[in-house]
C-alpha positions in Angstrom: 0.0 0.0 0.0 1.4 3.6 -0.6 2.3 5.8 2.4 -0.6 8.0 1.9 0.5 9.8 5.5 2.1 13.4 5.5 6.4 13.1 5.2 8.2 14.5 7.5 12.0 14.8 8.0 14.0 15.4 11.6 17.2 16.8 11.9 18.4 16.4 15.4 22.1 15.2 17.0 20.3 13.8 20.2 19.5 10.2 19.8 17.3 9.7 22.5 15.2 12.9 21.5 15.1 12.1 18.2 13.9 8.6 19.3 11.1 10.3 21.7 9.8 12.8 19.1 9.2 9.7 16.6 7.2 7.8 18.8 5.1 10.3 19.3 4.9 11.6 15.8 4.9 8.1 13.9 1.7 6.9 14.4 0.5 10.1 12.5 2.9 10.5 10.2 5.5 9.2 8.4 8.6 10.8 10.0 12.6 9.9 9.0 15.1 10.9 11.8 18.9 11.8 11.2 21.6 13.2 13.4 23.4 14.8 10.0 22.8 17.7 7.8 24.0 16.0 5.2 22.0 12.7 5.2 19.0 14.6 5.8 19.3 16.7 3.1 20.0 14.2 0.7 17.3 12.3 1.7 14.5 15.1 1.9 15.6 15.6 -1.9 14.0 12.6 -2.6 10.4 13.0 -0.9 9.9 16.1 -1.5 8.9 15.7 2.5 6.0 17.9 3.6 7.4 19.4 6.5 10.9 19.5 8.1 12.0 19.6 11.6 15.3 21.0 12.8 17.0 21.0 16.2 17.9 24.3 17.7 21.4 23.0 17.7 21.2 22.4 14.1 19.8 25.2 12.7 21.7 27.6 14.4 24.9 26.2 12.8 26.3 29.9 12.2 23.5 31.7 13.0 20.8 29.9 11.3 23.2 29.3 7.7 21.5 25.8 7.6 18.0 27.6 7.2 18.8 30.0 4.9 21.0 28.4 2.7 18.0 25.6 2.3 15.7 28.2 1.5 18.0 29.3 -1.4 18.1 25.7 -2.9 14.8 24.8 -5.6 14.3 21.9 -3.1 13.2 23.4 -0.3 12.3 27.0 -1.3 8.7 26.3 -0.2 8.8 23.4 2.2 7.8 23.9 5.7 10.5 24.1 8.3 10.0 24.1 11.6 12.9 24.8 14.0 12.5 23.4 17.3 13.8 25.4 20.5 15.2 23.8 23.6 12.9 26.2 25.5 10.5 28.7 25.3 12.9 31.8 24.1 10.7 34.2 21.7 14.1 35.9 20.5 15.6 32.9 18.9 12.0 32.3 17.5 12.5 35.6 15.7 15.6 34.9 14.6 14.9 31.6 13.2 11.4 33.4 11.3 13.9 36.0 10.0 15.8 33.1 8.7 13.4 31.9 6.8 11.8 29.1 9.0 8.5 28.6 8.8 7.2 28.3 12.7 8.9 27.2 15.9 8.1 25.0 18.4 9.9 25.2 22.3 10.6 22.4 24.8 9.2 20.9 26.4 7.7 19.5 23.2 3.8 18.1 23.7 2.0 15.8 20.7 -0.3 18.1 20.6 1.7 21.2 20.0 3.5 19.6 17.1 0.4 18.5 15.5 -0.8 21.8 15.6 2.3 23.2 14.2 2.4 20.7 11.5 -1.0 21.1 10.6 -0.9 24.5 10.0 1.7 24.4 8.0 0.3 21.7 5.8 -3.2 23.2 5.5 -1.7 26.5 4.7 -0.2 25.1 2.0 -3.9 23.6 1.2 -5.2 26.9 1.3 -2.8 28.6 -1.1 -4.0 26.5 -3.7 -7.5 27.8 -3.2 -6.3 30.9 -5.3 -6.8 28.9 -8.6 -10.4 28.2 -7.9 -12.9 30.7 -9.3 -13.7 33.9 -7.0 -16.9 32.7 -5.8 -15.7 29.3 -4.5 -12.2 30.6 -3.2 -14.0 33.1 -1.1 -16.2 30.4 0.2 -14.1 28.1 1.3 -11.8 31.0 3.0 -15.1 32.5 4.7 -15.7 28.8 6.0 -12.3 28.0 7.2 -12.5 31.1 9.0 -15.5 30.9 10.9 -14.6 27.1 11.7 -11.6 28.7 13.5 -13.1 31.5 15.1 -16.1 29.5 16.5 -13.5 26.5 17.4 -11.1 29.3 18.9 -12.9 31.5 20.7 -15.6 28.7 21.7 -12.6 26.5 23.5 -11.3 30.4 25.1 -15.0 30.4 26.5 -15.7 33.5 24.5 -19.1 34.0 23.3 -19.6 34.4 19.3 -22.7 35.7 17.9 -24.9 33.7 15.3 -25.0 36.8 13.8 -21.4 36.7 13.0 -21.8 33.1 12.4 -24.2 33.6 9.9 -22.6 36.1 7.9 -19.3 34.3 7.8 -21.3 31.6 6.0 -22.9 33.4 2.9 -20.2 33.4 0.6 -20.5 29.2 1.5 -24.1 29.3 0.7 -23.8 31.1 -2.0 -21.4 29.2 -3.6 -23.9 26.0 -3.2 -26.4 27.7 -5.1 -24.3 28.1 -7.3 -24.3 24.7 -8.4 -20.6 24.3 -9.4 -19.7 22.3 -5.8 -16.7 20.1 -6.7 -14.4 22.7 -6.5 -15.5 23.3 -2.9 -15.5 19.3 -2.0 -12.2 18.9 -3.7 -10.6 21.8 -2.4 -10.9 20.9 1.0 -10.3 16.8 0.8 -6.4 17.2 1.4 -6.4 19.8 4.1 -5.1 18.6 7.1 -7.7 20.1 9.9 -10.0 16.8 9.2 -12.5 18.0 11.5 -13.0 21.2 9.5 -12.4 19.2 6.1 -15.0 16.8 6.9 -17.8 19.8 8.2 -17.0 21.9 5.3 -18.1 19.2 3.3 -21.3 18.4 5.5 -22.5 21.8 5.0 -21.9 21.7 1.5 -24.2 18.2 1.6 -26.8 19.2 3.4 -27.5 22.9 1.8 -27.7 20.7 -1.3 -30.3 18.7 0.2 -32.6 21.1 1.4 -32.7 22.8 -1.5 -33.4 19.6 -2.8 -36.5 19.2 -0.7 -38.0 22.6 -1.4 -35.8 24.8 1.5 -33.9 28.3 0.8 -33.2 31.3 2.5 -33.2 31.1 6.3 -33.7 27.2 6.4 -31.2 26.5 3.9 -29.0 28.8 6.2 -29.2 26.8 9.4 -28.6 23.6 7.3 -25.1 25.1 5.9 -24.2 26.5 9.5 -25.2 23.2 11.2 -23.3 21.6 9.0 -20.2 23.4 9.8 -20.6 23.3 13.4 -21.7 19.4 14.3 -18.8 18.3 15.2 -17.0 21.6 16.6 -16.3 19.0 20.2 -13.7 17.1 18.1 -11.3 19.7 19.2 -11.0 18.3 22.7 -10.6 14.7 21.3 -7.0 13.6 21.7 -5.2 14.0 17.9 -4.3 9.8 18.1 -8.0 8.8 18.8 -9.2 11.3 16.1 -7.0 9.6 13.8 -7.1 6.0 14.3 -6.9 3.7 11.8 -9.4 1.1 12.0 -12.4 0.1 15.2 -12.3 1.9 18.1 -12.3 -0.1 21.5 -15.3 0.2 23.7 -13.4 2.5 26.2 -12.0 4.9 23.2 -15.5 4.9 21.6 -17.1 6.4 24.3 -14.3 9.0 24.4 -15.4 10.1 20.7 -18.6 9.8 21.7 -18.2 12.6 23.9 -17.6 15.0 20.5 -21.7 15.8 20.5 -22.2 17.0 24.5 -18.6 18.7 23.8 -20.1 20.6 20.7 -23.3 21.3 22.3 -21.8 23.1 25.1 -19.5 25.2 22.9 -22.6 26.2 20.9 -24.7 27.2 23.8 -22.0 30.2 24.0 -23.6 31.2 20.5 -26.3 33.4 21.6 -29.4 33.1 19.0 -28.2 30.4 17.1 -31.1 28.4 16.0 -32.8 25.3 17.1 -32.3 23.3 13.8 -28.8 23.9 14.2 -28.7 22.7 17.3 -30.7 19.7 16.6 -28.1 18.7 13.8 -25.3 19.0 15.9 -26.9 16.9 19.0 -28.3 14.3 16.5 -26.5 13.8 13.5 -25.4 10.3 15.0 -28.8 9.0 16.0 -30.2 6.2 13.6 -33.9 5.5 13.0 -33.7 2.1 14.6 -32.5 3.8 18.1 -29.3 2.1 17.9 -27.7 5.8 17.6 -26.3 8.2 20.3 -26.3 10.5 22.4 -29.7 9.6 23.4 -30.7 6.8 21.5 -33.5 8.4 19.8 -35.7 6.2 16.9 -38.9 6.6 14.5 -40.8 9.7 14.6 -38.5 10.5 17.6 -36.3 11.9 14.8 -36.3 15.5 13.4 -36.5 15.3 9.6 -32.8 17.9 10.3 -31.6 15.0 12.4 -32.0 12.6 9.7 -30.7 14.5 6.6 -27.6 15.2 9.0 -27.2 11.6 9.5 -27.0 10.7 5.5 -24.6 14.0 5.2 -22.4 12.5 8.2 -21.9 9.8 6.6 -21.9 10.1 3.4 -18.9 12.0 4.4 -17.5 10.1 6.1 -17.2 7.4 3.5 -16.2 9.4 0.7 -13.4 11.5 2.5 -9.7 11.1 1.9 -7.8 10.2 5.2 -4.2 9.6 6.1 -5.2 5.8 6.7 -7.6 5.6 3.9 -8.1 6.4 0.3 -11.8 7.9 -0.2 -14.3 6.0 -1.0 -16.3 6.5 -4.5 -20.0 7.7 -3.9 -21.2 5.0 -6.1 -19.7 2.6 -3.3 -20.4 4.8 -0.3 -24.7 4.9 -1.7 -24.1 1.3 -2.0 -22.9 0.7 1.2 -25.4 3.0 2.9 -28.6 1.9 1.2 -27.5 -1.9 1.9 -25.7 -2.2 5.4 -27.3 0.8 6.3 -31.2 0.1 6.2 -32.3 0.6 9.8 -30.4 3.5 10.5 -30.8 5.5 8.0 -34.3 7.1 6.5 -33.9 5.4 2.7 -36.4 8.3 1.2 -33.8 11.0 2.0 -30.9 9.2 1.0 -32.6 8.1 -2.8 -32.8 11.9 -2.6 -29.8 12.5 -1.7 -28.2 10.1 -3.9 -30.1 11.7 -7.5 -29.4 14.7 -6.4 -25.2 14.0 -6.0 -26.0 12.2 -9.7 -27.5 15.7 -11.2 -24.4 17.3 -10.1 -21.9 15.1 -11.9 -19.9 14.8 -8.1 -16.4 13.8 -8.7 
């Protein structure tokens, strides 16, 4: 199988750190370590890695030389280097900016603060490309990406963000949808590396489709988009390993992830005047009509009609999106899979729906 998982290179003369940061990193991604410039160079030359990490010691070789020189060869013009501190000393994390690094890091070094670093850099990278996509979809997807991170951001700082900010934050989304041209939008976010906003962006994009596909606009097509967006807003407290596990989750991890929809609920009830519906989609988008489905086990007519159109959009998703253990799925096997394995979960009317109305739209 190809190593579909993000490359990274370290360049660090401690053998034991080098041995601690790739135990942590390497069940995310696909890290090389070396203790020489030289081999590591040579090396990243080959892989065109998509980030590189460099010991303080390292980089500041003759005050930061390594750094700059690499950003003078075609190689590694554009490549993500992050330089990592042996402690928290904003002055040398100037110096190694003005050198051309691309972020630093400072001991002591924490998973999650190197998978935020890394992320960013790789979904900025994401993002750049979003230039080449006609006006109306580049400006949604950096409208959504933006209100995902203020409402994750100032949500987790307990600050309060208005759905009236909210709202206008997701027009040019909405928009964009109506405009009928969507698989610029769904491909443009499949590679970023922020799943949890990859994976709501497309949501929203799913289920603004279909309520316009069962006779909604304006206001109610609206909440659908901005539910869509939110739902899953509590996967920023789930621990970056869990969220990226490759294959079942064990009982004791499950009900961890679980805990993503009381998580998001909470944040959103610091949105004053967001609506019901979108509160409904993001407290029920994994109930199933049988009852089998959580939080609260909900089944039949128990079920908002929002509820169950979340549900096909979830996973639907789900299926059909690219992840660092898994290729995506085609819709033609995800509809398959739903409409078969899926029977008593899911409300079969909405998905037939659902499924013609992906077909009208020629979905890549």
């Amino acid at each position: 199988m190809t190593e579909s998982r993000p490359k990274l290179v370290l360049l660090d003369g401690r053998a034991g750190h080098r041995e601690q940061i790739t135990a942590g990193l390497g069940p995310l991604y696909a890290i090389k370590d070396f203790s020489l410039t030289a081999d590591a160079l040579r090396y990243a030359r080959t892989i065109e890695p998509t980030v590189i990490l460099i010991s303080e010691a390292r980089a500041q070789d003759m005050g930061y030389a390594l750094v700059k020189s690499m950003r003078l060869d075609p190689h590694f013009a554009a490549t993500p280097i992050v330089i990592l501190l042996e402690g928290d000393d904003a002055g040398q994390g100037a110096k190694a900016l003005r050198a051309g690094a691309t972020s630093w890091l400072a001991a002591p070094y924490r998973l999650s603060g190197f998978v935020s670093i890394i992320s960013a850099a790789l979904s900025a990278s994401v993002e750049q490309g979003w230039e080449s996509l006609p006006p109306l979809q580049a400006a949604a997807l950096k409208c959504g990406v933006t209100v995902f991170n203020a409402v994750s951001g100032r949500m987790a700082a307990g600050e309060e963000i208005t759905y009236s900010e909210i709202r206008a934050g997701c027009q040019p989304l909405l928009a964009a949808v109506n405009d009928d041209d969507i698989n610029g939008l769904l491909q443009g976010v499949r590679d970023h590396d922020d799943y949890t906003f990859s994976h709501s962006l497309r949501v929203a994009v799913y289920l603004s489709m279909l309520g316009r596909s069962c006779g909604l606009s304006g206001e109610d097509q609206n909440i659908l988009t901005i539910g869509g967006l939110l739902h899953d807003i509590g996967k920023i407290a789930i621990p970056p390993l869990l969220l990226n596990k490759a294959g079942k989750l064990n009982d004791e991890e499950f009900n961890i992830m679980k805990g993503h929809v009381p998580a998001t609920l909470k944040l959103l009830a610091q949105s004053p005047g967001l609506p019901r519906g979108a509160l409904i989609i993001a407290g029920q988008h994994h109930e199933k009509i049988d009852g089998s489905g959580y939080p609260d086990g909900l089944s039949g007519g128990r079920l908002n009609d929002l509820a169950r159109m979340a549900a096909i959009a979830d996973v639907f998703g789900a299926l059909t999106d690219r992840r660092v253990y898994k290729a995506a799925m085609s819709p033609e096997r995800a509809f398959s899979m739903m409409s078969e394995q899926m029977r008593q979960h899911l409300d079969m009317g909405l998905l037939s729906l659902f499924r013609q109305m992906l077909l009208d739209t020629k979905l890549q």
